[in-house]
BAMAR-494031 format. One record per atom (N, C-alpha, C): atom name; x, y, z; residue in one letter; residue number from 1. Coordinates in nm, 3 decimals, always signed. Example, Ala and Ser with C-alpha at 12.3 -4.5 7.8 and 13.67 -1.06 7.14 Angstrom:
2
+------+---------+---------+---------+------+-----+
! atom !      px !      py !      pz ! type ! seq !
+------+---------+---------+---------+------+-----+
!    N !  +1.319 !  -0.569 !  +0.780 !    A !   1 !
!   CA !  +1.230 !  -0.450 !  +0.780 !    A !   1 !
!    C !  +1.320 !  -0.330 !  +0.780 !    A !   1 !
!    N !  +1.285 !  -0.225 !  +0.708 !    S !   2 !
!   CA !  +1.367 !  -0.106 !  +0.714 !    S !   2 !
!    C !  +1.290 !  +0.003 !  +0.787 !    S !   2 !
+------+---------+---------+---------+------+-----+
//
This chain:
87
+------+---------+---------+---------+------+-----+
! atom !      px !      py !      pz ! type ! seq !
+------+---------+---------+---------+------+-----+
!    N !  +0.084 !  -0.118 !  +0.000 !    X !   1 !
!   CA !  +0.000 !  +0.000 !  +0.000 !    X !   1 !
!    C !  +0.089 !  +0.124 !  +0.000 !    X !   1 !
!    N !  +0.071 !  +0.217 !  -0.085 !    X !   2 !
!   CA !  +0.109 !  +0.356 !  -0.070 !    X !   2 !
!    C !  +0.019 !  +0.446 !  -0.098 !    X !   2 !
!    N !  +0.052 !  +0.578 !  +0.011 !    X !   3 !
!   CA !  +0.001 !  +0.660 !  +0.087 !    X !   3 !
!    C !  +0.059 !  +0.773 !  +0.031 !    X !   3 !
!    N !  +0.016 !  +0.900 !  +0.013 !    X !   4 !
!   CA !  +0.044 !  +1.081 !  -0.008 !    X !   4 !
!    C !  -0.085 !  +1.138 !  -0.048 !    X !   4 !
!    N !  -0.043 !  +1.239 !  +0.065 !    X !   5 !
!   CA !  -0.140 !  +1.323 !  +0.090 !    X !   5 !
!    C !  -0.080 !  +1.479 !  +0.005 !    X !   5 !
!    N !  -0.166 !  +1.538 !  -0.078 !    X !   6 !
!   CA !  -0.201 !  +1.639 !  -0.158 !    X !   6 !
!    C !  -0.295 !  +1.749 !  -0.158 !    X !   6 !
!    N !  -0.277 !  +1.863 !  -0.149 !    X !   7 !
!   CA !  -0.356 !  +1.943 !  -0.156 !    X !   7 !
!    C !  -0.396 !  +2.012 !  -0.265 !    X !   7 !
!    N !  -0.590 !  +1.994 !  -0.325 !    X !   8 !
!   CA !  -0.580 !  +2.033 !  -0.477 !    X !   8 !
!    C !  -0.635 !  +2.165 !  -0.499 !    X !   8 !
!    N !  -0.564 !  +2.257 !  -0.598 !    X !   9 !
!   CA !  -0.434 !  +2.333 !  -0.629 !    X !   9 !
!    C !  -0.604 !  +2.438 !  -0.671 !    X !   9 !
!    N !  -0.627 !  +2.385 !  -0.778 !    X !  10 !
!   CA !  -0.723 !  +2.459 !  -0.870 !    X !  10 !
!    C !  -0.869 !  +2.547 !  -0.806 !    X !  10 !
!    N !  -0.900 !  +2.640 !  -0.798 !    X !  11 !
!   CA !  -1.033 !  +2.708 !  -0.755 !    X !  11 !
!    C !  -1.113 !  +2.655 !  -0.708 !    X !  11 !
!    N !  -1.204 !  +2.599 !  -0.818 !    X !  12 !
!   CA !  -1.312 !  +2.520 !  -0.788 !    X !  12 !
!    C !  -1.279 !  +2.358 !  -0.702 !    X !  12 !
!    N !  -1.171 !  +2.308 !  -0.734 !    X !  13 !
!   CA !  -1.171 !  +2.214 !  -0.649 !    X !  13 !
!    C !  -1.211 !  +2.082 !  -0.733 !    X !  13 !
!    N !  -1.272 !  +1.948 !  -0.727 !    X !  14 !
!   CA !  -1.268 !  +1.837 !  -0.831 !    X !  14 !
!    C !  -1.403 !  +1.809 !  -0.864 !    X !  14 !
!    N !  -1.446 !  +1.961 !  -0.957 !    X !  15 !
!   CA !  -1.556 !  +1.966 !  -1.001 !    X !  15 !
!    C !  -1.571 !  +1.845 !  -1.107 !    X !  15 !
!    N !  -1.672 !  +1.852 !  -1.207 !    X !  16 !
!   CA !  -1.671 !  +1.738 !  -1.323 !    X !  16 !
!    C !  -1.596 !  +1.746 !  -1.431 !    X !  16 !
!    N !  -1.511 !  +1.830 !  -1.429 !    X !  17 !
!   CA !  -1.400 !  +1.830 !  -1.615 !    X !  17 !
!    C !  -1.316 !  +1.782 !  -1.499 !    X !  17 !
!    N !  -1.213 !  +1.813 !  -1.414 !    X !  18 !
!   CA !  -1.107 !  +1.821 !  -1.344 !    X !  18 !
!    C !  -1.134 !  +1.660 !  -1.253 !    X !  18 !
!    N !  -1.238 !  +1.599 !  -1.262 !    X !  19 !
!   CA !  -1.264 !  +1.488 !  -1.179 !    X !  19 !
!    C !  -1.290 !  +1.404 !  -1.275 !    X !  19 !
!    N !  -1.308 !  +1.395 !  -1.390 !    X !  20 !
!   CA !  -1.362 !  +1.351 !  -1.503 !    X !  20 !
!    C !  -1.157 !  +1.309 !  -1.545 !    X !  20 !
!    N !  -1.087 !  +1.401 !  -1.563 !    X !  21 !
!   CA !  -0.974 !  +1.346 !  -1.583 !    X !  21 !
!    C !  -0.878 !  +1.315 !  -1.458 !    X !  21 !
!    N !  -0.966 !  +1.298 !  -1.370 !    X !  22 !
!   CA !  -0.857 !  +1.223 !  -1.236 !    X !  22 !
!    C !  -0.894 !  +1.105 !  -1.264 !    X !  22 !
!    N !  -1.027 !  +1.078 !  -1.284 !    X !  23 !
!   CA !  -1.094 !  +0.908 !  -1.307 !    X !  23 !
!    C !  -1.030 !  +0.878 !  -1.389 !    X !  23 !
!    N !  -1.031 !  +0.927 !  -1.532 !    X !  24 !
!   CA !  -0.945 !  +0.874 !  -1.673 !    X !  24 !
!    C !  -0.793 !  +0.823 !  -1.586 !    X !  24 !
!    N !  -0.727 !  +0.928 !  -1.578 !    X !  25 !
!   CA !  -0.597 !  +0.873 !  -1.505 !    X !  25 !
!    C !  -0.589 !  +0.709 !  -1.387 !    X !  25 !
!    N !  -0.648 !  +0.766 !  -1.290 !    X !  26 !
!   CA !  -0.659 !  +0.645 !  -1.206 !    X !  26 !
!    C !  -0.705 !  +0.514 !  -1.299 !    X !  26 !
!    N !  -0.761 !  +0.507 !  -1.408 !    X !  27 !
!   CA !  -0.826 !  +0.394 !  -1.480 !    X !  27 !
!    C !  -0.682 !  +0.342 !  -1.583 !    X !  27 !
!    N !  -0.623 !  +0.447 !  -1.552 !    X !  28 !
!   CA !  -0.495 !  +0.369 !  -1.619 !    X !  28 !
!    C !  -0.415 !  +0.286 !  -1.530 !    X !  28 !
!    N !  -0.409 !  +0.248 !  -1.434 !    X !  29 !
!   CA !  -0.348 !  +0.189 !  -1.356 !    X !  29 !
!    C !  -0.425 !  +0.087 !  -1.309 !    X !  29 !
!    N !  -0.306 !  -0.078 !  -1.272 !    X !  30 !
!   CA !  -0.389 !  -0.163 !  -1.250 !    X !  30 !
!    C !  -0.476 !  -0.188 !  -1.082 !    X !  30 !
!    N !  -0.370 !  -0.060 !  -0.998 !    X !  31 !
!   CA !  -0.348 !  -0.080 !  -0.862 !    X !  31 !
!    C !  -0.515 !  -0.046 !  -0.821 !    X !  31 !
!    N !  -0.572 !  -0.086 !  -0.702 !    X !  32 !
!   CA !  -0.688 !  -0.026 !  -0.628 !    X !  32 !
!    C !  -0.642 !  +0.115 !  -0.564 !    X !  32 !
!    N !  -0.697 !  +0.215 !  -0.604 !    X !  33 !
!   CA !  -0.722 !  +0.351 !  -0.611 !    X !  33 !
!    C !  -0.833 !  +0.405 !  -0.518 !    X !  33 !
!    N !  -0.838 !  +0.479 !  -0.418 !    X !  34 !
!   CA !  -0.890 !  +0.560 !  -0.308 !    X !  34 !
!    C !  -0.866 !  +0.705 !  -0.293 !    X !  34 !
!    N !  -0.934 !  +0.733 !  -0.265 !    X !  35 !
!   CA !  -0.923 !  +0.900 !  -0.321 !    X !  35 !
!    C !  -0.957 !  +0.931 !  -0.123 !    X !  35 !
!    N !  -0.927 !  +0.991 !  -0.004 !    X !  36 !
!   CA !  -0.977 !  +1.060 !  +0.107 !    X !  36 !
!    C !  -0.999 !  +1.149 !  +0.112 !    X !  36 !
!    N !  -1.096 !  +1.212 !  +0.244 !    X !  37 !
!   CA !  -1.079 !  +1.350 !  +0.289 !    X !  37 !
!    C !  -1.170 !  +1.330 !  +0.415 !    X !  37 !
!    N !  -1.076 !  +1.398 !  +0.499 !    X !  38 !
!   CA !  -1.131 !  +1.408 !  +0.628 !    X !  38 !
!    C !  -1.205 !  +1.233 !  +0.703 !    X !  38 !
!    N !  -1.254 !  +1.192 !  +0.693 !    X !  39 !
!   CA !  -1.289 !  +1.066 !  +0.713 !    X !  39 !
!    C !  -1.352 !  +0.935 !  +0.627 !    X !  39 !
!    N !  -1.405 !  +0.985 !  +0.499 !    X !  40 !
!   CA !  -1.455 !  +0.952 !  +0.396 !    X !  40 !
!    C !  -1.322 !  +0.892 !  +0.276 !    X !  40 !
!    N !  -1.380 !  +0.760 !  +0.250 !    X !  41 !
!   CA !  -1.300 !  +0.723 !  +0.206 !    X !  41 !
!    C !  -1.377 !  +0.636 !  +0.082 !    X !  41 !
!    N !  -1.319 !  +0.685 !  -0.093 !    X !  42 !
!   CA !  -1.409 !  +0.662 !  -0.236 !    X !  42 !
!    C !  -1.301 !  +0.572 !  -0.309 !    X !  42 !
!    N !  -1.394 !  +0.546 !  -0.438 !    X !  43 !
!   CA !  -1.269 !  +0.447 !  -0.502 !    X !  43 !
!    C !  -1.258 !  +0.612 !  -0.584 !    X !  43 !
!    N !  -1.104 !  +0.565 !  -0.663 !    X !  44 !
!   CA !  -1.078 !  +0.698 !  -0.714 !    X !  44 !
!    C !  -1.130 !  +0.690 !  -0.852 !    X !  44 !
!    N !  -1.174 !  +0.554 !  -0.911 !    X !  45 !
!   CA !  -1.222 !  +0.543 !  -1.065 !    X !  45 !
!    C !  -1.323 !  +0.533 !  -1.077 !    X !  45 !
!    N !  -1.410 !  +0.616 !  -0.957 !    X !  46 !
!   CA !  -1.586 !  +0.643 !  -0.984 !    X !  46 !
!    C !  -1.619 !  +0.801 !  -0.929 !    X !  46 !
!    N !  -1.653 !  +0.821 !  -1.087 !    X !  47 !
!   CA !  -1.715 !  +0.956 !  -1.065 !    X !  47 !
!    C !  -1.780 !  +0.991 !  -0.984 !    X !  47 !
!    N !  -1.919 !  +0.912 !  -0.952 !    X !  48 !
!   CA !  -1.984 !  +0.966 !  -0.843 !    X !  48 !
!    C !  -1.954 !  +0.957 !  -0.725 !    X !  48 !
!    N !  -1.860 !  +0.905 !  -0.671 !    X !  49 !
!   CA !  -1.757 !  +0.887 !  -0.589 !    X !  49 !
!    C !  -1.689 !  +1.036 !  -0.535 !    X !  49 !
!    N !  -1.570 !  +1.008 !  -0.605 !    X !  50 !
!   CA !  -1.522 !  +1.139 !  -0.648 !    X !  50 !
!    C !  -1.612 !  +1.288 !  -0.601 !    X !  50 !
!    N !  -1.660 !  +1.289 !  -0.687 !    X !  51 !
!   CA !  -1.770 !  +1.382 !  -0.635 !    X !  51 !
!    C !  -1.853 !  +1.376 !  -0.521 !    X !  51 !
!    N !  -1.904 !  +1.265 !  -0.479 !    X !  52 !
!   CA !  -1.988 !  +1.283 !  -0.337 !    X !  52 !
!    C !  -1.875 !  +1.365 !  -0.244 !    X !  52 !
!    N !  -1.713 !  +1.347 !  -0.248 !    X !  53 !
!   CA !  -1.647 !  +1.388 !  -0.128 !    X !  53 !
!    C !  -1.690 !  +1.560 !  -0.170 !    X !  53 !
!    N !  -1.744 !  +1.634 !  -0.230 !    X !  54 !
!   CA !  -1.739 !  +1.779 !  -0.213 !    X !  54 !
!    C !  -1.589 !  +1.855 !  -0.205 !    X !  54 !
!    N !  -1.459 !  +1.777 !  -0.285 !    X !  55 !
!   CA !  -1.380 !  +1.876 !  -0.292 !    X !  55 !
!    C !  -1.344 !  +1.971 !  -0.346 !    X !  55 !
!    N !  -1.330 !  +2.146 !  -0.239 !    X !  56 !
!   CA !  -1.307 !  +2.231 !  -0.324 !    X !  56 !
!    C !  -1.160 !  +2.269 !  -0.316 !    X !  56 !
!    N !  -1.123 !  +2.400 !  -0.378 !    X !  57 !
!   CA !  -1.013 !  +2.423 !  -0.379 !    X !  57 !
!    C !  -0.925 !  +2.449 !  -0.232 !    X !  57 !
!    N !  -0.786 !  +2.421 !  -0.236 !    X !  58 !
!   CA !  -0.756 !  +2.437 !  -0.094 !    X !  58 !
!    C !  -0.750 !  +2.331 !  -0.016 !    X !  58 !
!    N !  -0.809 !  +2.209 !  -0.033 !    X !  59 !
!   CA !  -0.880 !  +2.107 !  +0.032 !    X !  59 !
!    C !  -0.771 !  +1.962 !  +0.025 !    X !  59 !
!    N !  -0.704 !  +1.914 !  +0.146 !    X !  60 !
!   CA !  -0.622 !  +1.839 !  +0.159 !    X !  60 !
!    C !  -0.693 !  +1.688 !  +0.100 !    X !  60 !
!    N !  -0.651 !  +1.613 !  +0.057 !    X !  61 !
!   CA !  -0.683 !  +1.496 !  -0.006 !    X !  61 !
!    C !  -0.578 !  +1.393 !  +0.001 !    X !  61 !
!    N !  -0.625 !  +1.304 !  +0.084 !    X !  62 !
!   CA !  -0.494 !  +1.146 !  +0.085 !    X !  62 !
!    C !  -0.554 !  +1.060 !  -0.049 !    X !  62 !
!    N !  -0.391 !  +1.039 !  -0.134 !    X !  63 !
!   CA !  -0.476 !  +0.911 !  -0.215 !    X !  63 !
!    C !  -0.415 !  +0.787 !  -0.180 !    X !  63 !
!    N !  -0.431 !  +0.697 !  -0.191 !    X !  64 !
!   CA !  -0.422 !  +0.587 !  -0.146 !    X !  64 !
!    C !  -0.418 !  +0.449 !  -0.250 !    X !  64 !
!    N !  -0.365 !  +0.374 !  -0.311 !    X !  65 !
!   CA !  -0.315 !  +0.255 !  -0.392 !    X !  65 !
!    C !  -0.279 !  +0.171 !  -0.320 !    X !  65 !
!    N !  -0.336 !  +0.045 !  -0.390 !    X !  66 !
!   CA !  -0.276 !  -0.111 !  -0.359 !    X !  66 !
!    C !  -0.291 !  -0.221 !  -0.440 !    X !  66 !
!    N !  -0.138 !  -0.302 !  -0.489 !    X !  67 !
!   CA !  -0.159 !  -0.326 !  -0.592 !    X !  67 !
!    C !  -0.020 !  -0.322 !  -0.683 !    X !  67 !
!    N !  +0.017 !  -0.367 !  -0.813 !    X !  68 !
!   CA !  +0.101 !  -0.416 !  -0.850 !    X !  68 !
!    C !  +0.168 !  -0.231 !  -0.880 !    X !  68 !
!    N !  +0.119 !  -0.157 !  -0.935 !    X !  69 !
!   CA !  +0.163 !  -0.014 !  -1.004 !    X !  69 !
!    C !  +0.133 !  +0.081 !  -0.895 !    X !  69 !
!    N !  +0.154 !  +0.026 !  -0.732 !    X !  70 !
!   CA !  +0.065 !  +0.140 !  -0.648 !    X !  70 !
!    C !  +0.131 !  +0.267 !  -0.666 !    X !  70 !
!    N !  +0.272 !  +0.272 !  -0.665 !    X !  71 !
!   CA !  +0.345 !  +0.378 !  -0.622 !    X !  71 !
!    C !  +0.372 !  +0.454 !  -0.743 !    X !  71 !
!    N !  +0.353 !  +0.435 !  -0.908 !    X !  72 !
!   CA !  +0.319 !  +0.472 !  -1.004 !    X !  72 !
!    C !  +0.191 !  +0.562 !  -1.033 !    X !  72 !
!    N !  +0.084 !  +0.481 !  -0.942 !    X !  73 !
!   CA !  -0.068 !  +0.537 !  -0.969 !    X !  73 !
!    C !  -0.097 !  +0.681 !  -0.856 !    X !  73 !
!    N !  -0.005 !  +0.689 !  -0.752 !    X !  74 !
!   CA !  -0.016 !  +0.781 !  -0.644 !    X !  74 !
!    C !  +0.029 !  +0.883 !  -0.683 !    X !  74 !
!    N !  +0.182 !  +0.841 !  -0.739 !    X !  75 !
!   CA !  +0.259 !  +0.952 !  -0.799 !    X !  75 !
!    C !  +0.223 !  +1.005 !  -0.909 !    X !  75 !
!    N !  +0.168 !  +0.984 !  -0.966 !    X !  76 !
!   CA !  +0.080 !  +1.013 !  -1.127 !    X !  76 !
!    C !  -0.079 !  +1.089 !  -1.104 !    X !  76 !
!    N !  -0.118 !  +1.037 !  -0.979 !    X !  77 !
!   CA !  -0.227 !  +1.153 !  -0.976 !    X !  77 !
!    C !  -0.229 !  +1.226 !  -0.873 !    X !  77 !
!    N !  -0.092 !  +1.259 !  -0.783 !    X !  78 !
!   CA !  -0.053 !  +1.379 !  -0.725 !    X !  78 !
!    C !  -0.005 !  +1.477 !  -0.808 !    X !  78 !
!    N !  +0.073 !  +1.446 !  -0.886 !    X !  79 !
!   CA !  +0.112 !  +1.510 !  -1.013 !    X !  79 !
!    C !  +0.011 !  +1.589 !  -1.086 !    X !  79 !
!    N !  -0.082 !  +1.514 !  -1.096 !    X !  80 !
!   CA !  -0.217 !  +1.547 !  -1.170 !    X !  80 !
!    C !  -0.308 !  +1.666 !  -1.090 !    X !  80 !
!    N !  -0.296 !  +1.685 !  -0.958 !    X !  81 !
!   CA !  -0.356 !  +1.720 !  -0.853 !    X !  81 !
!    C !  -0.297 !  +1.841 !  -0.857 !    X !  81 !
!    N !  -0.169 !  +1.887 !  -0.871 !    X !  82 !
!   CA !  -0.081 !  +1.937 !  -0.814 !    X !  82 !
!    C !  -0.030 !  +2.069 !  -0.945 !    X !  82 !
!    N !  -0.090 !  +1.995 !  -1.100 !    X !  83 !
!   CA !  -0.095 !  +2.065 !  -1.176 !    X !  83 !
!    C !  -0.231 !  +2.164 !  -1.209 !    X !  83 !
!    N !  -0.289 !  +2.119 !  -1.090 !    X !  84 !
!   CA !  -0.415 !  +2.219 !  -1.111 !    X !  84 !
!    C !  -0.524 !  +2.148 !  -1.207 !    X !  84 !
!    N !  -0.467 !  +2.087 !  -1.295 !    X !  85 !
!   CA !  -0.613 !  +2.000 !  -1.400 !    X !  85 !
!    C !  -0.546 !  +2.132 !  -1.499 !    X !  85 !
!    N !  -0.494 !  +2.183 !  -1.534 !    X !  86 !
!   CA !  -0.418 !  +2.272 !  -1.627 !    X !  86 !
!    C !  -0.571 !  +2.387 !  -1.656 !    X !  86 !
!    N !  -0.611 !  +2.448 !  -1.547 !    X !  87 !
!   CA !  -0.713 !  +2.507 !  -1.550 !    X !  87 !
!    C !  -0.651 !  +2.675 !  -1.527 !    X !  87 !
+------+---------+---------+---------+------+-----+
//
């Protein structure tokens, strides 16, 4: 299992374009994908997921992998997180 925690970057936070390509991403990887916040804990390759957590901008987020590519799939959508969604 690997663990990093991120804070996402962009205004609005992981509305539906910007959550729409965190899912795409996480779906590239074979590892199990978890997206946190605050106590709530989603898979990261379901939209409505994703979205039920209400994150806006500013808003600390643990992701979480387990699985053959975990430490690939964490680092790839902190990255992703961290670039704002190129917004």
């Amino acid at each position: 299992m690997f663990v990093k925690d991120v804070v996402v970057q962009n205004q609005v936070g992981l509305h539906a374009r910007p959550a729409t390509f965190f899912i795409q991403k996480a779906n590239e990887y074979k590892s199990s994908i978890w997206v946190e916040k605050e106590e709530r804990r989603v898979n990261a390759k379901s939209l409505l997921g994703v979205l039920s957590l209400g994150i806006v901008g500013n808003t600390a987020i643990r992701i979480i992998a387990d699985g053959a590519d975990e430490e690939a799939a964490v680092n790839g959508l902190v990255q992703l997180v961290e670039s704002g969604f190129a917004e």
